[in-house]
KEKE-3310 file (N, C-alpha, C; in steps of 0.2 Angstrom, whole numbers, plus 5000, padded with zeros to 4 digits):
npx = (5474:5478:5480:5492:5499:5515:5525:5537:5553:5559:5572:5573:5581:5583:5573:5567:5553:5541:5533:5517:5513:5503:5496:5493:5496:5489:5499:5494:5496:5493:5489:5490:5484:5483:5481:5485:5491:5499:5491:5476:5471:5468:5454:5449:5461:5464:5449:5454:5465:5459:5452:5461:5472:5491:5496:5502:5505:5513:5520:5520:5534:5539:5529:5520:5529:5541:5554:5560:5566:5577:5574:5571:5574:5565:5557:5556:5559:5549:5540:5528:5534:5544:5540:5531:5543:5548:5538:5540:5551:5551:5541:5548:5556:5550:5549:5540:5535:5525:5507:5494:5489:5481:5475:5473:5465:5479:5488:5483:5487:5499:5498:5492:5503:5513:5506:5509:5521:5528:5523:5523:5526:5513:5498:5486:5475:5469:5460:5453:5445:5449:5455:5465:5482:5487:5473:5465:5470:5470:5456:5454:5445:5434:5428:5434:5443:5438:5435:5444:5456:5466:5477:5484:5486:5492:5506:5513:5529:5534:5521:5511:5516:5517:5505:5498:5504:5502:5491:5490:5478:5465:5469:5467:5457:5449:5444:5443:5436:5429:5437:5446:5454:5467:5471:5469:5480:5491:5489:5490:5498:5507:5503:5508:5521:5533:5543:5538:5525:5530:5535:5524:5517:5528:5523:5512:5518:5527:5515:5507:5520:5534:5524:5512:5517:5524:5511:5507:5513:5512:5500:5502:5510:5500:5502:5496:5485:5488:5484:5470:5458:5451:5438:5435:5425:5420:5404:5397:5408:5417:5419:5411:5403:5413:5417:5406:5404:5413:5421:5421:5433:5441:5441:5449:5461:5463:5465:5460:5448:5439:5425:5415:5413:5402:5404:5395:5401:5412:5424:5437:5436:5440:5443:5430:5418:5421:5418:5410:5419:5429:5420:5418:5431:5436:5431:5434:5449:5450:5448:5457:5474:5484:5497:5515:5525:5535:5551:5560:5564:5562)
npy = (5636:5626:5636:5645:5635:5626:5623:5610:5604:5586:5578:5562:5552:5539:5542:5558:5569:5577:5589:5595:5606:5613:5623:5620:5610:5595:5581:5576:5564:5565:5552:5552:5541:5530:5538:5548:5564:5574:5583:5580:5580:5595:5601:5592:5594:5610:5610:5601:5607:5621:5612:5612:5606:5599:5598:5585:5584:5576:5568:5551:5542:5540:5546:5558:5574:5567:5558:5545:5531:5520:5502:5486:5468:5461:5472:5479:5491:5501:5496:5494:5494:5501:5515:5519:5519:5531:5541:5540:5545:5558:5563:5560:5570:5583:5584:5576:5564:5556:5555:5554:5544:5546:5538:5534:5523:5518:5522:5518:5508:5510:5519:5507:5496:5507:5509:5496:5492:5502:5506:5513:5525:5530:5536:5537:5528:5529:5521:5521:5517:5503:5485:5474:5472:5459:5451:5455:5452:5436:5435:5434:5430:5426:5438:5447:5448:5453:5465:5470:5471:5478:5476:5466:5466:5479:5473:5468:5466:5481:5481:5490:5500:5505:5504:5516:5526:5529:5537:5548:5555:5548:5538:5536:5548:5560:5576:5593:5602:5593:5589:5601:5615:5617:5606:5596:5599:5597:5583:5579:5583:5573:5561:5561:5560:5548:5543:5544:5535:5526:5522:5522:5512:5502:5501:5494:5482:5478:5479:5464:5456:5457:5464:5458:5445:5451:5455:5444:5437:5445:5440:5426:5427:5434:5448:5464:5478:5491:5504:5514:5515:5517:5516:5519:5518:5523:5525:5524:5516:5499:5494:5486:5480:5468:5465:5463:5464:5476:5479:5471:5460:5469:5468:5456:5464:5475:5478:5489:5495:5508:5509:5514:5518:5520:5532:5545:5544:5541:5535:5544:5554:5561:5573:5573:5572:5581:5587:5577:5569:5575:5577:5566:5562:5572:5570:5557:5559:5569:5559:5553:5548:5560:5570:5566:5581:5591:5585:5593:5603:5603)
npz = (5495:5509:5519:5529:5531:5533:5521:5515:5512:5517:5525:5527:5529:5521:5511:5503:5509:5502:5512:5521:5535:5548:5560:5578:5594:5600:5590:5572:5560:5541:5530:5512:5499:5484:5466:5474:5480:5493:5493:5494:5504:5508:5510:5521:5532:5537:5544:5554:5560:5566:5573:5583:5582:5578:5561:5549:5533:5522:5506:5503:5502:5484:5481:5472:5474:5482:5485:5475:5479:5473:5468:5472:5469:5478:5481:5493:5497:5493:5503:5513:5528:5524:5521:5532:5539:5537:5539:5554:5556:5550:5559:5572:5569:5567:5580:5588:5599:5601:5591:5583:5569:5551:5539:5521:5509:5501:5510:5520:5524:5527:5539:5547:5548:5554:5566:5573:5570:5578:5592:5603:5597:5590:5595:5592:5577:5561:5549:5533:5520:5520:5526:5531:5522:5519:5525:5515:5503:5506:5506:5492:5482:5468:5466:5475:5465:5450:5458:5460:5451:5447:5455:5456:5440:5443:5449:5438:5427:5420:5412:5416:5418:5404:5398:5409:5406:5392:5392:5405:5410:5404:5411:5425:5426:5436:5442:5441:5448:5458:5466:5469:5461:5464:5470:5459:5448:5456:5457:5446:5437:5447:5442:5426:5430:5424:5433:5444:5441:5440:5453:5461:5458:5460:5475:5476:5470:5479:5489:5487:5492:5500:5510:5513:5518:5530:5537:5537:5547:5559:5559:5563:5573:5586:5585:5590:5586:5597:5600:5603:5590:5575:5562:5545:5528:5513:5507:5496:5490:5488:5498:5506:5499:5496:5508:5516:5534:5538:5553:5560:5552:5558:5571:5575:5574:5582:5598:5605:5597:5593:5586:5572:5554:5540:5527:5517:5503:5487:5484:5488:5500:5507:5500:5492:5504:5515:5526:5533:5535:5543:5554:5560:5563:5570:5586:5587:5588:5599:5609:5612:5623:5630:5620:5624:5627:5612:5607:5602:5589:5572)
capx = (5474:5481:5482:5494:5503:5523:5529:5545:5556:5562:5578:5572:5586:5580:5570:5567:5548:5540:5528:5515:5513:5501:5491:5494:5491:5492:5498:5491:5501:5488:5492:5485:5482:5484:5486:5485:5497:5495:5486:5471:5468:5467:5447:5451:5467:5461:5445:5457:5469:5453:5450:5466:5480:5497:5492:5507:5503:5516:5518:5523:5540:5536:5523:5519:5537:5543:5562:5560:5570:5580:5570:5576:5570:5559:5552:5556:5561:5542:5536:5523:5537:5548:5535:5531:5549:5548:5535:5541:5558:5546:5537:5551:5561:5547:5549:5534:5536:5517:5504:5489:5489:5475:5479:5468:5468:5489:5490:5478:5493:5506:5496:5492:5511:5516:5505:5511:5528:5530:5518:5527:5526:5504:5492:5480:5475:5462:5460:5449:5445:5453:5457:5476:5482:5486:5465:5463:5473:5466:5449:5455:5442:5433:5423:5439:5448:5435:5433:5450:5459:5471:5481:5486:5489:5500:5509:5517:5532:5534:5514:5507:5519:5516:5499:5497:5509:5501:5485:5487:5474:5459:5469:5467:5452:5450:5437:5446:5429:5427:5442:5448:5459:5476:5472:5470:5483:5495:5489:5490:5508:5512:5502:5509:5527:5535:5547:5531:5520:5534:5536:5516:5516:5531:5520:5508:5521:5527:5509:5508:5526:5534:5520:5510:5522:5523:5505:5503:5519:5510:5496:5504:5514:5498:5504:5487:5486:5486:5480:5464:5457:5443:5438:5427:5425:5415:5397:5396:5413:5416:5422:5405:5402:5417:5421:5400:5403:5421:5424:5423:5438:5445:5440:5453:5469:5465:5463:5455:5443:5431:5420:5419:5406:5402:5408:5390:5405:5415:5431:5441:5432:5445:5438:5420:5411:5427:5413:5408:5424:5432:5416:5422:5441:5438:5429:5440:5455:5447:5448:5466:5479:5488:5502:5520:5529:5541:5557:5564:5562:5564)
capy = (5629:5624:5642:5646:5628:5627:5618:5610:5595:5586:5572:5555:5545:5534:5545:5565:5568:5585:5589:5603:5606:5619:5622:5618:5607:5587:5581:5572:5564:5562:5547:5548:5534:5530:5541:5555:5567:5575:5588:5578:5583:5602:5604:5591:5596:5614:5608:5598:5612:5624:5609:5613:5600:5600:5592:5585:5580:5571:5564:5546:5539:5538:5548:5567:5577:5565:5556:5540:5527:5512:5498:5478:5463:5463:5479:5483:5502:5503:5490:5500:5495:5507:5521:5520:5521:5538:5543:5538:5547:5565:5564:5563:5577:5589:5584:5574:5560:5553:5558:5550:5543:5545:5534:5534:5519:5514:5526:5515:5502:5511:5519:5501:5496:5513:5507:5490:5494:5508:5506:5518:5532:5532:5537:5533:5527:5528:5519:5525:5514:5497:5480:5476:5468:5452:5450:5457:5444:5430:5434:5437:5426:5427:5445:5453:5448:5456:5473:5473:5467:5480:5474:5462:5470:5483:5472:5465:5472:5485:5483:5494:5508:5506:5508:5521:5531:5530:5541:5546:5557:5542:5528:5540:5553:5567:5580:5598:5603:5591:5589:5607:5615:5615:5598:5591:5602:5593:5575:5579:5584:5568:5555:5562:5558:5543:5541:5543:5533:5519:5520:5520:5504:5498:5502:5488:5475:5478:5475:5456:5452:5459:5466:5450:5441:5455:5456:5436:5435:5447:5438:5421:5430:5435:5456:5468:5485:5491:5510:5516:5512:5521:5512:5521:5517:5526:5521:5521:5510:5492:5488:5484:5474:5464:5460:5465:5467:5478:5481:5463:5460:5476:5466:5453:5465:5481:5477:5495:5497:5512:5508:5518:5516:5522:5539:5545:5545:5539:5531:5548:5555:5569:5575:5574:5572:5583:5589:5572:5565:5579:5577:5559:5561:5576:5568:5552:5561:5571:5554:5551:5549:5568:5565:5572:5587:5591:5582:5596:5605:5601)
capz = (5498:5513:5521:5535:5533:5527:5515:5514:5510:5524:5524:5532:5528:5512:5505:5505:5509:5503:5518:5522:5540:5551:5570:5586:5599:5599:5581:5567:5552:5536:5522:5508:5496:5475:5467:5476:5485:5500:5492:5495:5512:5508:5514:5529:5536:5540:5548:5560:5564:5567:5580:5588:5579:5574:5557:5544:5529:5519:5500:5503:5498:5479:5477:5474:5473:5486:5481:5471:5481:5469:5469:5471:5464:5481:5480:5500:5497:5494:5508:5521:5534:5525:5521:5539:5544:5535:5542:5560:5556:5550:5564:5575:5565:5568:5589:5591:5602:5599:5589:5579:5562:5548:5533:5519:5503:5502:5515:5528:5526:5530:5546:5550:5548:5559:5573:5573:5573:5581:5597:5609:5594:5590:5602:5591:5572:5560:5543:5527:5516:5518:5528:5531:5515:5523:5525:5509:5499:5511:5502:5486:5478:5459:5467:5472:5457:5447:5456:5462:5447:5448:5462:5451:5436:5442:5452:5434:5426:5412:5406:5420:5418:5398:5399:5413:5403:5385:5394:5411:5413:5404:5416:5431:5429:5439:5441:5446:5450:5462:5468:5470:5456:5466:5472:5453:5446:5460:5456:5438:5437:5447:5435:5421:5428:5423:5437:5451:5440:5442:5460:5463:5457:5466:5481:5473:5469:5486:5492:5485:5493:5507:5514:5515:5522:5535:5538:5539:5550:5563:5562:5567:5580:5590:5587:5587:5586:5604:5602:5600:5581:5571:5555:5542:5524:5510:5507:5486:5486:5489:5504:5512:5496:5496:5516:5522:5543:5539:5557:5563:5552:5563:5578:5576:5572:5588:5604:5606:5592:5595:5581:5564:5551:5533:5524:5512:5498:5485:5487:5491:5504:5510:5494:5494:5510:5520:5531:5540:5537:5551:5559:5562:5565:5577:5593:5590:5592:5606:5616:5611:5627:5629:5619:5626:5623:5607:5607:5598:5584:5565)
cpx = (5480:5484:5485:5497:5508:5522:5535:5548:5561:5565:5575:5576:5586:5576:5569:5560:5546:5532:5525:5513:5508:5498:5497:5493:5493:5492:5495:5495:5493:5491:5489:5486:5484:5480:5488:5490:5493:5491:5479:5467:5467:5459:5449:5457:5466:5458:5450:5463:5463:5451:5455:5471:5485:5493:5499:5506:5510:5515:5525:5528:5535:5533:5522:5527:5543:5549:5557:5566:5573:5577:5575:5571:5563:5556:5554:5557:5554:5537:5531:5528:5543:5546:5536:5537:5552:5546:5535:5549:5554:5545:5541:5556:5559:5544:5543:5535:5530:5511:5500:5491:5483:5477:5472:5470:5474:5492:5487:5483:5497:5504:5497:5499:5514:5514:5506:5518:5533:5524:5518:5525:5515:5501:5485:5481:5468:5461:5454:5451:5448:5450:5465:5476:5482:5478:5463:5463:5471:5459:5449:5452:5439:5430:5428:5443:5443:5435:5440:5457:5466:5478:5486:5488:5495:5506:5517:5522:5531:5526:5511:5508:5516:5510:5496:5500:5510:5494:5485:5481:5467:5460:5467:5459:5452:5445:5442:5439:5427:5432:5447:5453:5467:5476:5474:5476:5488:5496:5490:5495:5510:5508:5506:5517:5528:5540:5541:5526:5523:5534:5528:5516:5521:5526:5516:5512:5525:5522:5509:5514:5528:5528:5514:5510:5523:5519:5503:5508:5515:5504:5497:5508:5507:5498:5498:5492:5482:5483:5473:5463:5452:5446:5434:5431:5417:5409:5395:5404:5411:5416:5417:5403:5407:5417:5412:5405:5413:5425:5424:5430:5444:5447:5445:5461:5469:5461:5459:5450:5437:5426:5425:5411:5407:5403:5399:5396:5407:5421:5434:5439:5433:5441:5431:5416:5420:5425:5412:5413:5429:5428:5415:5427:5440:5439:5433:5446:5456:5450:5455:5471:5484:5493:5506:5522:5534:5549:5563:5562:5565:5571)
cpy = (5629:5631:5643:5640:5632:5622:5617:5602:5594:5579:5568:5550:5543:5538:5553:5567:5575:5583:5598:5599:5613:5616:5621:5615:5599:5586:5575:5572:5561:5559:5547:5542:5536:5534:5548:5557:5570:5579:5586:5579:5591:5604:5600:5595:5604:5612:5603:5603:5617:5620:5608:5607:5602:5595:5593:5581:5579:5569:5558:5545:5536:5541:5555:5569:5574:5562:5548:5536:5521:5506:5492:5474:5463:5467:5481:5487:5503:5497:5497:5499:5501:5513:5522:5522:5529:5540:5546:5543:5557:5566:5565:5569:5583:5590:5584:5568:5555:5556:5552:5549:5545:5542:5533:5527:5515:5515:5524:5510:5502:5516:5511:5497:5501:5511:5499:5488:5497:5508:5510:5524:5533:5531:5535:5532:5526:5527:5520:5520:5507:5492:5477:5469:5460:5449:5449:5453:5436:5428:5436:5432:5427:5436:5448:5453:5453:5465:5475:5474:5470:5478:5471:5462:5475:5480:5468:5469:5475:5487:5489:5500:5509:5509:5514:5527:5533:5537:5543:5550:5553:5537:5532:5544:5558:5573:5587:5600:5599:5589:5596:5608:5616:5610:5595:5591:5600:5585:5573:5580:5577:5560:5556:5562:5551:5539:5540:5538:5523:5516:5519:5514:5497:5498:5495:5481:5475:5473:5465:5454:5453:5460:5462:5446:5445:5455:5449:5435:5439:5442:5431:5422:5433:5442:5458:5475:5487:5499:5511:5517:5514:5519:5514:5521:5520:5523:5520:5517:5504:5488:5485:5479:5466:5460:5461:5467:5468:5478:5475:5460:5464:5471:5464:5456:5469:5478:5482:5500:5500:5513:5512:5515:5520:5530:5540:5547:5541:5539:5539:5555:5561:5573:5578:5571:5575:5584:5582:5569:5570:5577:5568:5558:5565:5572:5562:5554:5565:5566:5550:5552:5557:5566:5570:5577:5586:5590:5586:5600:5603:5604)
cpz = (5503:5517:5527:5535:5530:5525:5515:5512:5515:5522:5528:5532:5522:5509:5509:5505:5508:5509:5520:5530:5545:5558:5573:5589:5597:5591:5577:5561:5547:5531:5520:5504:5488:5472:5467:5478:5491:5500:5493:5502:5513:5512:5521:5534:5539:5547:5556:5564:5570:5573:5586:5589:5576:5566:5552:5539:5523:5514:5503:5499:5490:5475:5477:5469:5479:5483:5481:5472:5474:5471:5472:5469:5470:5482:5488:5498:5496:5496:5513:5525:5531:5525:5527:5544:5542:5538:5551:5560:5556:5557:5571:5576:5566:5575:5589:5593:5601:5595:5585:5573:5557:5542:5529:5511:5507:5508:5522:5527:5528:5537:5550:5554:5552:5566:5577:5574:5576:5587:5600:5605:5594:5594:5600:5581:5570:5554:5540:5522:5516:5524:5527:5524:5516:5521:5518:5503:5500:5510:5497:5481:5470:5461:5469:5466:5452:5448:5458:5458:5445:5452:5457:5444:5437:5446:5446:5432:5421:5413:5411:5417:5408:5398:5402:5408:5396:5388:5401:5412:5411:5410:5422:5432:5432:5437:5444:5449:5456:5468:5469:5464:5458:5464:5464:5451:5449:5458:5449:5436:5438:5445:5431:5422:5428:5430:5444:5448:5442:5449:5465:5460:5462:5472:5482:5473:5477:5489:5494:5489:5500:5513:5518:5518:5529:5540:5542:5548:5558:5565:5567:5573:5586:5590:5584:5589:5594:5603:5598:5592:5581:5564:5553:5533:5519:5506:5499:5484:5487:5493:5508:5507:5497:5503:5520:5529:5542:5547:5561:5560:5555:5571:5579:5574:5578:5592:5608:5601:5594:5590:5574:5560:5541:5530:5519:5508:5495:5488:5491:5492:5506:5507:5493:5498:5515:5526:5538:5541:5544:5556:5564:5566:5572:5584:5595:5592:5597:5612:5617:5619:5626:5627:5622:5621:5618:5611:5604:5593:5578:5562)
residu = (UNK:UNK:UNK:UNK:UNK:UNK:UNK:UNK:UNK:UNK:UNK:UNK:UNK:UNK:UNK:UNK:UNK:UNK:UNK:UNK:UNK:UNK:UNK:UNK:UNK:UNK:UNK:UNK:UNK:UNK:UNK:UNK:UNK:UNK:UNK:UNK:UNK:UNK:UNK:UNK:UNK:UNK:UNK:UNK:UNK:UNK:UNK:UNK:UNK:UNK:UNK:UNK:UNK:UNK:UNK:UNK:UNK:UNK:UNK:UNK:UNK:UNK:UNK:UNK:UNK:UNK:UNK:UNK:UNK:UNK:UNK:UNK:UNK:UNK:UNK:UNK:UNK:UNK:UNK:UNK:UNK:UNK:UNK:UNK:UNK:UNK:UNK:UNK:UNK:UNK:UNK:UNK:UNK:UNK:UNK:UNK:UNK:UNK:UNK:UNK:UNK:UNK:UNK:UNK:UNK:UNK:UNK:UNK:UNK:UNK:UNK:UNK:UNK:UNK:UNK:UNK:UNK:UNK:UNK:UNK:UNK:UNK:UNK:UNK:UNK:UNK:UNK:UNK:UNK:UNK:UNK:UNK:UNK:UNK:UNK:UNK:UNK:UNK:UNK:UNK:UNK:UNK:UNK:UNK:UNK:UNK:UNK:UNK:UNK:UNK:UNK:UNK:UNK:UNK:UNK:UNK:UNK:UNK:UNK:UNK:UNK:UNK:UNK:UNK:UNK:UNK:UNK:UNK:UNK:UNK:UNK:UNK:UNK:UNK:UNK:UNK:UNK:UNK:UNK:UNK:UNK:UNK:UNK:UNK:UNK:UNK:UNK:UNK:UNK:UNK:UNK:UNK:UNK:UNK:UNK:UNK:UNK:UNK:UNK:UNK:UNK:UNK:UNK:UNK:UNK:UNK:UNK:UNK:UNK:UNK:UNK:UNK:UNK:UNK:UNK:UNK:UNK:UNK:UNK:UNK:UNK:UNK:UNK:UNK:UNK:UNK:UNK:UNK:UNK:UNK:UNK:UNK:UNK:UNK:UNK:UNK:UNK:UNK:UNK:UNK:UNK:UNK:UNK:UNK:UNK:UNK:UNK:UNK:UNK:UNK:UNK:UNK:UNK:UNK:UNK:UNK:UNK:UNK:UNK:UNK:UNK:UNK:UNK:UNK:UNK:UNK:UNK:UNK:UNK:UNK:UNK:UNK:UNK:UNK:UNK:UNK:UNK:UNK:UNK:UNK:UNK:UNK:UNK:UNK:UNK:UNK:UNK:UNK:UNK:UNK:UNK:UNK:UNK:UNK:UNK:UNK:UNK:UNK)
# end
């Protein structure tokens, strides 16, 4: 798994990020989503070096083997604007001045958030699986409550962690088979801790609060995503049930939306359809603005 990459843990100020990193050539940061690590990108992440990419993949503040920030009553330490400011401190640590994002799940909010508040750093962005949480909650009617219902549930205290943490592998799932037996063996570790199962959830009670407020406050300001946007979502989830025309609610956040379209997969795509999901990512980032030279090294 992940052959020819390093691995390492890297200081970003507020939190310490463990990070695997390989290739050459203009870079790419991958985010995954709940509640995986960044081991979820092992069959794509190749595939996109192989197409001549720096590629960094990153377990998010909280998540994986990443440090477990001290919370507050409003949960900032696990807001997308601080995730992203990890991300944005990585990226310059490892002398990249610009580079794409990929965000997958939690991990398409905190791309979102990166290229929203960081203009000058992404060249480009390309979210899996979502609509910006703002949106999301704005049509939080009787149909997402139902298929979403988690949101809301883990966003309370205590019972989430209680629960998750009587079973995690029933509350979770997991296929090693399908999902590679590193990969599992990685995600499995970080269900089954107590201290990451906490802070994926802060991620959650974040969502509902700060992040909302964050999300709305852009919208009321007029601020879009100015770098080119690719939006694709998997064809046996919900998101086409829940929002139908996903990339019309795209229209109104990026200014340079180059389409995007459906995944033939379940929810975590990396996963299982890694083939079209490269076969997607590549050509969009083909048409990416050349990004500058390293700023340095790490």
């Amino acid at each position: 798994m992940f052959e020819g990459f390093d691995q390492q843990m890297i200081d970003v100020g507020p939190a310490e990020l463990r990070v695997r990193s390989g290739g050459t050539g203009p870079p790419v940061v991958l985010l995954h989503g709940h509640p995986r690590t960044h081991t979820t990108w092992h069959r794509v992440a190749p595939m996109l070096v192989a197409a001549g990419h720096t590629v960094v993949c990153p377990d998010l503040r909280g998540y994986g083997r990443s440090s477990k920030p001290a919370t507050t009553d409003d949960h900032s330490p696990y807001s997308k604007r601080a995730m992203a400011g990890d991300v944005l401190a990585l990226m310059r640590g490892l002398g990249h001045r610009r580079f794409a994002v990929v965000g997958h799940d939690r991990g398409s909010y905190v791309a979102t958030r990166l290229a929203l508040d960081a203009p000058d750093a992404v060249s480009g962005l390309a979210v899996l699986d979502c609509v910006p949480i703002g949106e999301a909650l704005a049509r939080a009617g009787s149909t997402f409550a139902a298929a979403w219902w988690h949101w809301f549930f883990f966003a309370q205290p205590d019972k989430p962690e209680r629960a998750i943490l009587a079973d995690p592998d029933a509350w979770y799932g997991g296929d090693p088979d399908r999902m590679g037996a590193e990969n599992h063996a990685d995600y499995r570790q970080a269900i089954h801790d107590p201290a990451t199962v906490r802070a994926m959830l802060e991620d959650y009670r974040a969502g509902l609060g700060v992040d909302r407020a964050a999300d709305d406050a852009d919208r009321a300001n007029g601020r879009r995503i100015d770098c080119p946007t690719l939006v694709l979502w998997s064809k046996r989830d919900d998101l086409e049930y829940l929002y139908g025309d996903v990339l019309a609610i795209w229209r109104d956040w990026s200014s340079d939306l180059r389409g995007g379209g459906s995944i033939e997969s379940g929810h975590h795509m990396a996963e299982e359809a890694p083939e079209e999901l490269a076969g997607a990512l590549i050509p969009f980032l083909a048409t990416l603005p050349a990004t500058s030279g390293p700023v340095g090294t790490a």
